[in-house]
C-alpha positions in Angstrom: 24.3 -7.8 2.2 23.5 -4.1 1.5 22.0 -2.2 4.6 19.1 -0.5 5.1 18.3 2.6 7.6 14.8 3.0 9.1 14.6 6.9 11.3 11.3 7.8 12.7 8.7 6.3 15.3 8.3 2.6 17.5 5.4 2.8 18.9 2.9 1.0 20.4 -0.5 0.1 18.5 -3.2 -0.4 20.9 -5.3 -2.0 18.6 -9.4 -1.9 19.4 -10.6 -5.5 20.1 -14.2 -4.2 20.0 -16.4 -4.2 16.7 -16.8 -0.2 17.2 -15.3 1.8 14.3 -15.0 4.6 17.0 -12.8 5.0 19.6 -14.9 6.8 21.8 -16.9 3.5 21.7 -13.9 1.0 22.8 -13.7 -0.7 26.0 -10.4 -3.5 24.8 -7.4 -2.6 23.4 -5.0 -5.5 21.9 -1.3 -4.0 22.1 0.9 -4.3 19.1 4.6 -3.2 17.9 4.1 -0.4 15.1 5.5 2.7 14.2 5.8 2.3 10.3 9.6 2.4 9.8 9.7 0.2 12.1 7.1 -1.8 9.9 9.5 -1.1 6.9 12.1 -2.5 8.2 10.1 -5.4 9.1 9.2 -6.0 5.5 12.8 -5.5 4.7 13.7 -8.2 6.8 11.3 -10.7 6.0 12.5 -10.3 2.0 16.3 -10.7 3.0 17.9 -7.4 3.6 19.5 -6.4 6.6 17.7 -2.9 8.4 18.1 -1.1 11.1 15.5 0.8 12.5 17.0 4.4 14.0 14.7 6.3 17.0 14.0 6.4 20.6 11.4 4.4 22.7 11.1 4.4 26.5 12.2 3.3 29.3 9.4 1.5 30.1 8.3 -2.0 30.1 6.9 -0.6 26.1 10.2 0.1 24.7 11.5 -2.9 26.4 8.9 -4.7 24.1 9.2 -2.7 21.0 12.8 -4.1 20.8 12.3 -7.5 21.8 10.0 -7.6 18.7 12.6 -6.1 16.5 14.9 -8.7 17.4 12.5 -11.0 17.2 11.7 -9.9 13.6 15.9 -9.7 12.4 15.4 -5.7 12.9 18.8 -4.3 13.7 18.7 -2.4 16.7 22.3 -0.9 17.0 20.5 2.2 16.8 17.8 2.3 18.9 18.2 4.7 22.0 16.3 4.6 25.4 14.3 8.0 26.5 13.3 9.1 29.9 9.6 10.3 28.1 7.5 7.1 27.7 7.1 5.3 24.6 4.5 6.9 21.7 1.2 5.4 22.0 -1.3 5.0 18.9 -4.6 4.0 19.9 -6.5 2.4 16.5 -10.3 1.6 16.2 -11.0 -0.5 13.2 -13.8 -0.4 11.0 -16.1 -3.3 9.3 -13.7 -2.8 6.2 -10.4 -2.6 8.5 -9.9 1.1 8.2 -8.7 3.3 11.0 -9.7 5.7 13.2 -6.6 6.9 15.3 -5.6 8.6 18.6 -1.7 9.3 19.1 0.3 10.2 22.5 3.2 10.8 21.6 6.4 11.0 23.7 10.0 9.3 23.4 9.9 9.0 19.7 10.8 12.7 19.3 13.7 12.9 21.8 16.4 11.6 19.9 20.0 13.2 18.7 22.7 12.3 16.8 25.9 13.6 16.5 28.3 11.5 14.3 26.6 10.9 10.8 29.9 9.4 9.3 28.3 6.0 11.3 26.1 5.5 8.4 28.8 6.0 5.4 28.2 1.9 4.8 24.4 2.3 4.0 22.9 1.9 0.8 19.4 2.9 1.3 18.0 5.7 3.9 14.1 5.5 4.3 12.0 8.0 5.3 8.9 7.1 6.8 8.4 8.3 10.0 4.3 9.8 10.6 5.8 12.3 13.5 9.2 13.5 12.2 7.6 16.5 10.8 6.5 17.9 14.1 9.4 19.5 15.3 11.8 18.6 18.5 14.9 16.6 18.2 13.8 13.7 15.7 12.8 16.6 12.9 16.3 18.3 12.9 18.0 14.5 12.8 15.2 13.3 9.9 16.6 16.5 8.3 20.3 15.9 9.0 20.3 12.4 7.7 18.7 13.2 4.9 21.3 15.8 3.6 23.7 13.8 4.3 22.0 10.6 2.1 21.7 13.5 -0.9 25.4 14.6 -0.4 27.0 10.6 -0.2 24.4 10.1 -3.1 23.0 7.2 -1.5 19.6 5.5 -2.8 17.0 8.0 -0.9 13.2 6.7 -0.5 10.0 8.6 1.0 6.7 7.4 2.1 4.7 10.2 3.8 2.2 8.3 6.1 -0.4 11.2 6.4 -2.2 11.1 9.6 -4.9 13.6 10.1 -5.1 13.2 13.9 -1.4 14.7 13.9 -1.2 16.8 11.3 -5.3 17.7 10.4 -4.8 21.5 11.4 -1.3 22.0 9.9 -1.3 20.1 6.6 0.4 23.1 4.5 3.2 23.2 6.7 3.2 19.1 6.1 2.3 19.4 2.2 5.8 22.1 2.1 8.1 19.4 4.2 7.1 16.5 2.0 8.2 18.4 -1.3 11.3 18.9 -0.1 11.7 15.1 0.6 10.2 14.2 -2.9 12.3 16.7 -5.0 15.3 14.7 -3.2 14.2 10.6 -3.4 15.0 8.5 -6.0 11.8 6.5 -4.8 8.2 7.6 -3.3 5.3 6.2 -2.5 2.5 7.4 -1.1 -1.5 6.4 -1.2 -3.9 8.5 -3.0 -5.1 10.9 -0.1 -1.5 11.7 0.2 -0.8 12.1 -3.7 -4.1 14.5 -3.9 -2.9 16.6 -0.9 0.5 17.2 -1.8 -0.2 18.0 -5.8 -3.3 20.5 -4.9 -4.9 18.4 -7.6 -7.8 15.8 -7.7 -7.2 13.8 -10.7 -4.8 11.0 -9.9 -2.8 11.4 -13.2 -2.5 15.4 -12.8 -1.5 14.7 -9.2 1.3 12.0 -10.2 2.5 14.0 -12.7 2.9 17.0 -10.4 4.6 15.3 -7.7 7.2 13.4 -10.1 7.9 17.0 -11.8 9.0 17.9 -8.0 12.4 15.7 -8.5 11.6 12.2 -7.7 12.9 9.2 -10.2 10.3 6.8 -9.4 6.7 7.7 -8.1 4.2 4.6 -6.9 0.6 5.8 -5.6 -1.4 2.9 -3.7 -5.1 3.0 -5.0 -6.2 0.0 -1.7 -8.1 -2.5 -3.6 -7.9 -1.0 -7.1 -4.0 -1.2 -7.1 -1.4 1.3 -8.0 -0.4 3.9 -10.4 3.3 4.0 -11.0 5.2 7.0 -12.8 8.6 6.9 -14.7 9.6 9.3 -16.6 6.9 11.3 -18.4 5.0 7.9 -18.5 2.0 6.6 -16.5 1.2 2.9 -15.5 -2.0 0.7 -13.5 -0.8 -2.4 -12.2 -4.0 -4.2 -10.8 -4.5 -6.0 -7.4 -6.7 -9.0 -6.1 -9.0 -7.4 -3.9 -9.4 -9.4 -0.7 -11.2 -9.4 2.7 -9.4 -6.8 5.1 -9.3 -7.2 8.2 -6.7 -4.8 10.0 -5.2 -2.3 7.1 -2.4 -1.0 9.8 0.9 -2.0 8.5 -0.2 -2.6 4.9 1.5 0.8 3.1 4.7 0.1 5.6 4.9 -3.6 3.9 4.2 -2.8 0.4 7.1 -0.2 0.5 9.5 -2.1 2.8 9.1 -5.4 0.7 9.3 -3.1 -3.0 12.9 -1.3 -1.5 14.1 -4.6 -0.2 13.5 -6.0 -4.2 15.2 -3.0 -5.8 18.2 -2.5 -3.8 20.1 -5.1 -5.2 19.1 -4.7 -8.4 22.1 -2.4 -10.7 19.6 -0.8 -12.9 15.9 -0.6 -12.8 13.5 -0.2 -15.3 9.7 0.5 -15.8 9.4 -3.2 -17.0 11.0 -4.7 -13.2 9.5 -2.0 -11.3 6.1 -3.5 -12.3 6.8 -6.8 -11.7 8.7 -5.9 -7.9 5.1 -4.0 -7.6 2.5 -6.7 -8.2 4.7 -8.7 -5.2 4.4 -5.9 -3.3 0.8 -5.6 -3.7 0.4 -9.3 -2.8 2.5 -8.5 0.4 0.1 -5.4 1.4 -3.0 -7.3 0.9 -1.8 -10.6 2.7 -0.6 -8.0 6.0 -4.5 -6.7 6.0 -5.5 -10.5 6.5 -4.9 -10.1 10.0 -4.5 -7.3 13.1 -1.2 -5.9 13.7 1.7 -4.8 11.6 4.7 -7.0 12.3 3.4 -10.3 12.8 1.1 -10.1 9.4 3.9 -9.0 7.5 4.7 -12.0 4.9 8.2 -13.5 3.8 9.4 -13.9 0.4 8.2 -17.0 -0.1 5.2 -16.7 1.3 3.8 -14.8 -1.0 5.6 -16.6 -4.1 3.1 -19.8 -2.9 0.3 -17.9 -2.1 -1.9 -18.6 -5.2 -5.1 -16.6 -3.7 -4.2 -13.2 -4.6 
């Protein structure tokens, strides 16, 4: 079974149980495992591949939690280390339409190190996820590390950016420069159409994709919510539609789409436009079944699920 590494953030979601959209508004919290490679490797899990998720959480009865739900999810957590900081909090207030408003405090998810990267010479995928690895500490330099290392063992490198304008509102050139360099190296990236505009400088979606896949990557998917997704291969553009259905908590959705599309291409020898779109329309179906209900893991469907579910 090919493996699958996951570096970046577990934290926990402290999901609003109130009907306010605001989280100046919310009085109850319902607490949730997140972090979106953790999310990843959720999906991963759930569609048969073996991942490990790679970062730090506390000491604290938090972290003890975030890894009882890894295991309890098949997560690999041979790589998860234990901080003296307390875990990374994200506090989430959902809208009517289960969109997000978020609130981060972040703390043992940065303070990680690693010094032997020869550990990971029986990997076949490295994903990069993570929504805090580009704010410097400990957890940059290894998210940097691991990835020059996955370019120079020529391993199968993918890249979801996971904008977050509470972390990085007042520095997104510094986040639009660091996500280039990631794209111009991965064979696959996705990213929704926020991100996509962002990063290209560009408002029209095709202009945008066609920017971003001139930076180096091999496949390019943007996620369009309810309309669906554009994919890119080689000079050529593609819509693959979506059923729209009722959302209820979107956190987690992006995480499963991309976790369950890598966990479909991995084993596959060769891919081409006409199985990338097919391996995207399941993924679509696993993104909108995750927004069915609140919380990441737990919504996150297996492979047969959403083979029999005839509703979207």
């Amino acid at each position: 079974m090919k493996k699958v590494l996951c570096p970046g953030e577990a934290l926990i979601d402290l999901v609003s149980d109130d009907s306010h959209a605001n989280l100046s508004k919310t009085e109850k919290f319902i607490k949730k495992a997140g972090g979106a490679p953790a999310n990843s490797a959720c999906a991963m899990s759930k569609f048969g591949v073996k991942s490990y998720f790679l970062g730090a959480v506390g000491s604290d009865p938090f972290g003890h939690y975030l890894i009882q739900e890894m295991k309890k999810y098949n997560i690999e957590t041979d790589y998860v280390y234990k901080s003296n900081k307390p875990t990374t909090l994200a506090f989430v207030a959902l809208s009517s339409d289960g969109e997000r408003d978020f609130e981060f405090v972040r703390g043992s998810d940065q303070d990680i190190e690693i010094e032997d990267y020869n550990q990971f010479a029986d990997f076949s995928c490295f994903h990069f996820a993570s929504a805090t690895a580009f704010l410097g500490g400990k957890l940059e330099v290894v998210y940097n590390q691991l990835l020059e290392y996955a370019v120079d063992n020529q391993k199968y490198i993918t890249f979801d950016a996971n904008y977050r304008d509470a972390l990085f509102g007042d520095k997104k050139e510094m986040f639009i420069e660091k996500c280039q360099k990631f794209i111009s190296k991965s064979n696959l990236v996705k990213l929704s159409e926020e991100e996509a505009r962002l990063i290209s400088g560009k408002n029209d979606l095709s202009e945008a994709g066609l920017f971003i896949k001139s930076l180096g990557c091999e496949h390019l998917v943007i996620t369009l919510g309810k309309k669906g997704t554009l994919y890119f291969y080689q000079d050529k553009e593609y819509s693959i539609l979506t059923q729209e259905v009722k959302m209820v908590d979107a956190t987690g959705a992006g995480d499963a789409y991309i976790g369950s599309l890598i966990a479909q291409i991995i084993n596959e020898e060769k891919i081409d436009h006409h199985k990338m779109m097919n391996f995207i329309k399941i993924s679509s179906k696993v993104g909108a079944i995750t927004t069915q209900k609140k919380g990441a893991l737990s919504s996150i469907p297996k492979m047969e699920e959403v083979l029999n579910n005839n509703q979207i």
